[in-house]
VODRENPA-826301 format. One record per residue (C-alpha): residue number from 1; residue in one letter; chain; y negated, x negated, z. Coordinates in Angstrom, 3 decimals. Layout:
BEGIN
 seq type mol        Y        X        Z
 NUM    A   A        Y        X        Z
...
***
This chain:
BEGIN
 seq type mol        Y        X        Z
   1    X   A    0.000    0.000    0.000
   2    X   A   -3.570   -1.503   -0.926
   3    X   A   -5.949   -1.748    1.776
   4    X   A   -9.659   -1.608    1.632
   5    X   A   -9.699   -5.173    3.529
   6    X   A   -6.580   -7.617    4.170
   7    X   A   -5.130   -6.311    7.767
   8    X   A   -3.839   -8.786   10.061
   9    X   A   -1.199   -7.721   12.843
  10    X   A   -2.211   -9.481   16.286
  11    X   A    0.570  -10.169   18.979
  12    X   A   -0.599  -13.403   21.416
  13    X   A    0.956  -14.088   24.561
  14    X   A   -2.453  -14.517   26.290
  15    X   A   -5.514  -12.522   25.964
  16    X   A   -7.874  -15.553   24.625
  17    X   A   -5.949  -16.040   22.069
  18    X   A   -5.865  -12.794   20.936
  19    X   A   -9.222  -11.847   21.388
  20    X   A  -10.102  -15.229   19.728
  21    X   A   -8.022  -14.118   16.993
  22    X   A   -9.513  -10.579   16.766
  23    X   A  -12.935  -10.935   17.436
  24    X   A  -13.141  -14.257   14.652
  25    X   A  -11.027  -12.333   12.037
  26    X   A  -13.327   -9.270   12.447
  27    X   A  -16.452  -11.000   12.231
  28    X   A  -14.777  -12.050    8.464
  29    X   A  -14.672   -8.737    7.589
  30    X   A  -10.748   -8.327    7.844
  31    X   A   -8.845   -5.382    9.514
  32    X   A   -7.315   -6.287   12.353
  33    X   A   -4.385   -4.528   14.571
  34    X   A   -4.034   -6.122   17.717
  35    X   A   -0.818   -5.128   20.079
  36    X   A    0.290   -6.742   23.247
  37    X   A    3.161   -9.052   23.729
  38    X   A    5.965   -6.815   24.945
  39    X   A    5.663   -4.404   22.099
  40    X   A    8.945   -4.013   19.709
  41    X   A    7.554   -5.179   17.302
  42    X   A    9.742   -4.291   14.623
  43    X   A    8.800   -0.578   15.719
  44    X   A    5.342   -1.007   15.242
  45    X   A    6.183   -1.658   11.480
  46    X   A    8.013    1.331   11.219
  47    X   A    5.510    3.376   12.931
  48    X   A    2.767    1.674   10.618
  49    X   A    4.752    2.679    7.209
  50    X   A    5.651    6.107    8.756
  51    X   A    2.003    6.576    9.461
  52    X   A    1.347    5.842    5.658
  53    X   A   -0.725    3.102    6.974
  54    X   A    1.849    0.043    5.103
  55    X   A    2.626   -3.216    6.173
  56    X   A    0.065   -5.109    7.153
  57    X   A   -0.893   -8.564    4.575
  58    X   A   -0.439  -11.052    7.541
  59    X   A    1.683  -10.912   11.294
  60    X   A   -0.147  -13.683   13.172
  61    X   A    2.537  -14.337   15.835
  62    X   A    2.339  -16.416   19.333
  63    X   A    5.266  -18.681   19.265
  64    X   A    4.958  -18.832   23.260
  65    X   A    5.830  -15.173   23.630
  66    X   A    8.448  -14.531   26.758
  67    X   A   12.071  -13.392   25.111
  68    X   A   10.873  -13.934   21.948
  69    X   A   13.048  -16.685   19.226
  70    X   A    9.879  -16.660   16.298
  71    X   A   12.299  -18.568   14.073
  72    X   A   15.037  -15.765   14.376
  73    X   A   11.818  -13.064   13.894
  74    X   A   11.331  -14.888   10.675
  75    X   A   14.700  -15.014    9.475
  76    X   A   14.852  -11.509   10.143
  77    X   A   11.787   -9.833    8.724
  78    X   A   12.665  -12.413    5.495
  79    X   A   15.526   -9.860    5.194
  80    X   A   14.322   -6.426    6.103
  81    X   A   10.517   -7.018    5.560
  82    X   A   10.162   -9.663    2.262
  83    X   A    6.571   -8.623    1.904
  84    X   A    5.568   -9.318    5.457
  85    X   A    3.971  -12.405    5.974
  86    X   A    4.170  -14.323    9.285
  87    X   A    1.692  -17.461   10.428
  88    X   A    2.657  -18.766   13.488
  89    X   A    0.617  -20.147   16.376
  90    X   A    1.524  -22.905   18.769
  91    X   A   -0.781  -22.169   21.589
  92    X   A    0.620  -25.224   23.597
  93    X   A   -0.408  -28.162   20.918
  94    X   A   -3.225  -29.094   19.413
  95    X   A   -1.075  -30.675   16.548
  96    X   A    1.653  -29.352   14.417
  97    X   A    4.133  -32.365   13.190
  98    X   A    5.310  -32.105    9.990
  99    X   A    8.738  -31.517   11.168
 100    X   A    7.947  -28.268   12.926
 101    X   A    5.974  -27.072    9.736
 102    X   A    8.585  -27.675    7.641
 103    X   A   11.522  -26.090    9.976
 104    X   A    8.847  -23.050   10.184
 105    X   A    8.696  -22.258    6.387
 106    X   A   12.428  -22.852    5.727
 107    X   A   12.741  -20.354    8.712
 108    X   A   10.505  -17.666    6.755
 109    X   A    6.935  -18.467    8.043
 110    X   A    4.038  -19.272    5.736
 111    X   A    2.925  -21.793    8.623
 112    X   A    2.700  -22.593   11.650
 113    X   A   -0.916  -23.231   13.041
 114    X   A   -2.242  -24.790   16.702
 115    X   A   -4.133  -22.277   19.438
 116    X   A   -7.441  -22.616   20.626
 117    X   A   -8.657  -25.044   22.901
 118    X   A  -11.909  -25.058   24.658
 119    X   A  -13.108  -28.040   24.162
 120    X   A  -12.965  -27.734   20.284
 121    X   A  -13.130  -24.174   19.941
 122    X   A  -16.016  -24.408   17.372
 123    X   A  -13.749  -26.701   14.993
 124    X   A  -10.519  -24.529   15.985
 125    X   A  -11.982  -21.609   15.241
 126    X   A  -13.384  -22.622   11.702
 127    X   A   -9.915  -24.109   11.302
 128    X   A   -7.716  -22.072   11.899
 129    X   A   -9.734  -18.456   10.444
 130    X   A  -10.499  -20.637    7.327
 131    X   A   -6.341  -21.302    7.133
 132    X   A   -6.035  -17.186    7.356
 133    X   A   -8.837  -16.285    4.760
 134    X   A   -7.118  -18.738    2.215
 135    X   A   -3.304  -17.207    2.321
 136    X   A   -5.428  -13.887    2.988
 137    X   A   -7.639  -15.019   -0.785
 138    X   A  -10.235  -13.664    0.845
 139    X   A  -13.648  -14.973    0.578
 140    X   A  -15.238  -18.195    1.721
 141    X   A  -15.286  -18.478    5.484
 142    X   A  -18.905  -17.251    6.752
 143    X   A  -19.190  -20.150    9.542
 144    X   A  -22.460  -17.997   10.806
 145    X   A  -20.568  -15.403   11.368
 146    X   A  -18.652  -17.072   14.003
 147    X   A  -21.851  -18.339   16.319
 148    X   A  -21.788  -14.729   18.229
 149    X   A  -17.656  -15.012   18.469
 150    X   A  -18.217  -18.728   20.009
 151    X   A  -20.433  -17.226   22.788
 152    X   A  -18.574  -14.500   23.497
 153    X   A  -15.383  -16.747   23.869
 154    X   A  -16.795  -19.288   25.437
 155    X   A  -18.408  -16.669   28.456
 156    X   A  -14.555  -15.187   28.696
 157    X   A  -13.367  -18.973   29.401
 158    X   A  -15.755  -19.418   32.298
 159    X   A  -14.771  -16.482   33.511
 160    X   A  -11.100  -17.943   33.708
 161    X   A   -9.876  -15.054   31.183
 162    X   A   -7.885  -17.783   29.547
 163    X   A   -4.303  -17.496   30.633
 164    X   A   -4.527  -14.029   31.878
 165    X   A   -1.992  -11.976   29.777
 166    X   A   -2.651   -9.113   27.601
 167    X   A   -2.605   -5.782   29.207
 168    X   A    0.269   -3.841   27.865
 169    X   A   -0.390   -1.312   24.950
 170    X   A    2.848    1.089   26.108
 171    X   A    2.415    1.243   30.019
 172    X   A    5.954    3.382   30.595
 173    X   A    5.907    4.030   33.902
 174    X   A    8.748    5.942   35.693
 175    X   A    7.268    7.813   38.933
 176    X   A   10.426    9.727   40.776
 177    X   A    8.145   13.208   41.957
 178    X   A    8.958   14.528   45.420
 179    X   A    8.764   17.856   46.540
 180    X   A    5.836   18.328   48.855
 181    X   A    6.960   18.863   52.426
 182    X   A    6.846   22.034   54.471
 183    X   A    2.866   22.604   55.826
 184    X   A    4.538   22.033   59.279
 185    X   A    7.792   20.977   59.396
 186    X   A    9.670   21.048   62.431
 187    X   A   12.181   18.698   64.301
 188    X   A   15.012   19.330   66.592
 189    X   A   14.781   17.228   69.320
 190    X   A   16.769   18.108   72.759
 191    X   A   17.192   21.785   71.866
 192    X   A   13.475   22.038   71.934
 193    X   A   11.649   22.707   68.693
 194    X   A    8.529   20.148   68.190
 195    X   A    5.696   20.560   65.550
 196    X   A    5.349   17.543   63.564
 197    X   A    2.395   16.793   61.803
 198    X   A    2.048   15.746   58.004
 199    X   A    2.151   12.352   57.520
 200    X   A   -0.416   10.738   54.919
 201    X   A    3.010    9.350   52.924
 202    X   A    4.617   12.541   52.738
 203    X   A    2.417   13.650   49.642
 204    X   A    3.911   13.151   46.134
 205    X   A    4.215   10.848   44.170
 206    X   A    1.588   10.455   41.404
 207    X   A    2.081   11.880   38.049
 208    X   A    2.844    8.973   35.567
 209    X   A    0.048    8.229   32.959
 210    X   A    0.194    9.479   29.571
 211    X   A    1.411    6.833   26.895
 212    X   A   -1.891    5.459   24.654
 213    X   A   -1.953    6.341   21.513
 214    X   A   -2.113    4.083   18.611
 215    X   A   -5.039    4.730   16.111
 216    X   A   -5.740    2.412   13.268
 217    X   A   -8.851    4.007   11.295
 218    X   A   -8.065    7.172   12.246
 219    X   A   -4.529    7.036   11.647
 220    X   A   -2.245    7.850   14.699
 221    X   A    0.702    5.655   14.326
***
């Protein structure tokens, strides 16, 4: 399906880098879908081609995600999704050896590139967007653009947002609902019959939150 701009698909391990990701790719006037790192993501595909939305033109994918083998991700979406492709980031070197590259694309990846790092974030950033816009053909990286991004990234930094991990997209939480108690229920103690007072903890439990839902320009997917 043609899109109106290239769309990216976002999944980082930390929130920097994703927000990095987002906020840099935006500014270049590419759609971007951002998820969180537990999503499945082969489910988000479907959902995106059942929405009508497509595939998107790019899966930029953390390497560093928890339970996650990229290289068997690649092999597999080289099977079911040939279309899809997948740049992967190494958010623990600042350096990708020719070895890795090369294991990467025999894998199924179009490349694997490194995270961003504070003290070169200007340089990473220009890097690594100018990487995306070129498989993307896209044009010419707009390096103004970026000033506001820098700023923005460099005030989450100080604010030790770095590490801290994406909240998750698809909170399912399973709350067990009690029945209230009786308005004064009663205890037999020694034949005699004592009034017991409501405790605080007795209420129930709270309702669990409804699941977000996914809307990429309008479409609910």
């Amino acid at each position: 399906m043609a899109h109106l701009q290239p769309t990216v698909l976002i999944i980082q391990a930390t929130n920097f880098q994703g927000a990095a990701w987002e906020a840099a790719l935006a500014s270049q006037q590419v759609a971007v879908i951002r998820e969180s790192p537990d999503v499945d993501i082969l489910l988000i595909l479907r959902q995106l081609q059942s929405a009508g939305i497509g595939l998107p033109d790019l899966l930029l994918l953390d390497m560093g995600i928890p339970g996650l083998n990229p290289y068997a991700f690649c092999r597999l979406c080289r099977d079911t999704y040939p279309d899809l492709a997948i740049i992967l980031t190494n958010n623990s070197q600042r350096q990708i050896s020719d070895a890795e590259r090369r294991w990467a694309v025999f894998q199924g990846a179009q490349a694997v590139v490194p995270g961003f790092q504070q003290e070169t974030l200007l340089t990473d950033l220009m890097s690594g967007v100018e990487r995306v816009l070129q498989f993307l053909e896209n044009k010419a990286l707009d390096q103004q653009a970026l000033i506001p991004v820098l700023l923005d990234l460099s005030k989450m930094r100080e604010g030790g947002e770095s590490a801290a991990p994406q909240r998750r997209s698809r909170q399912r939480v399973e709350t067990r609902i009690q029945a209230p108690p009786a308005a004064n229920p009663k205890v037999q103690v020694a034949d005699k019959t004592i009034a017991r007072t409501p405790k605080p903890t007795d209420a129930p439990a709270a309702a669990a939150p409804p699941t977000p839902v996914r809307r990429y320009r309008g479409t609910i997917y």
